[in-house]
N, C-alpha and C positions, 0 to 999 in steps of 0.2 A: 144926213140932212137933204140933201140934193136929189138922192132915191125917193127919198118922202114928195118932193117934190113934184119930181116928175113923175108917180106913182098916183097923186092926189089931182093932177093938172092935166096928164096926156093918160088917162086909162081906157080909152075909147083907142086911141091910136092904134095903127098897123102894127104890126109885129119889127118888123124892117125900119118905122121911127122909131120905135123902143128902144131898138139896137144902138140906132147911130144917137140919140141921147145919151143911152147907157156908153158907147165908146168914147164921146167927147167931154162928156160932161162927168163920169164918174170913174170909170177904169184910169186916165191920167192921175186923178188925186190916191188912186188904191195905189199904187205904181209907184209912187214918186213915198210916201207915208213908208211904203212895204221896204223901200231902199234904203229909207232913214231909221226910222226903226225900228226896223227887223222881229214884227208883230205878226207873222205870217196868218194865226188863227182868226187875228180881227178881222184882217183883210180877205179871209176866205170866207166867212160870216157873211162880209159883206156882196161877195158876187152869187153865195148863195141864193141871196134872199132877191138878188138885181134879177139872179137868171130866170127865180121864180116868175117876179114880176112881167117879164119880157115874153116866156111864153104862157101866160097866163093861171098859173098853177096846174099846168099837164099832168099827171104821175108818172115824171119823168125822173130817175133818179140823175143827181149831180154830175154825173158822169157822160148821161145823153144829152141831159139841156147844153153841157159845153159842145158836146158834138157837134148836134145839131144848130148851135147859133155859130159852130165854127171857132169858138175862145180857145184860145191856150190856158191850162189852170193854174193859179196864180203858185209859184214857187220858184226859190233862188238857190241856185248849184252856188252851195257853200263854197265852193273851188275853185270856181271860176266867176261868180259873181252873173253871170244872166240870165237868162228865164231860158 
C-alpha cells in the first residue's frame, strides 16, 4: 500500500528520494512482518517490485538493482536469527 503510494505521488522524483522513501517508509514495515512472520517470498515480492520502481524499470536483473541501490537482499540465517 505505501509502494502504491509513493509510486502514484513521487514518480517524477530523483532516484536518491525514491531511496530514502523506499528506506523509511517501506523496508522498516518488510523488516519488522519478515521477523514476525517468517513470509520471506511476500517480502521479497515486495522489494522486488520497490527496487523496480526506484530505478525506473532499467533491465536490470534483481540482483544489480540491489547492487546498485547498495540494499542487502532481504533474508534470515535460520541460525542465528539476522540478516
Amino acid at each position: 500500500m505505501v509502494l502504491g503510494i509513493i509510486k502514484r505521488n513521487f514518480s517524477g522524483a530523483a532516484e536518491h528520494c525514491l531511496m530514502n522513501l523506499y528506506k523509511t517508509m517501506v523496508r522498516p514495515h518488510i523488516e519488522y512482518a519478515n521477523q514476525v512472520r517468517r513470509l520471506p517470498d511476500v517480502d521479497l515480492r515486495v522489494q522486488k517490485k520497490a527496487t523496480k520502481i526506484v530505478t525506473r524499470g532499467k533491465k536490470l536483473t534483481y540482483e544489480n538493482r540491489l547492487r546498485k541501490l547498495k540494499l542487502p537482499p532481504l533474508h534470515i540465517d535460520k541460525y542465528e536469527g539476522t540478516w
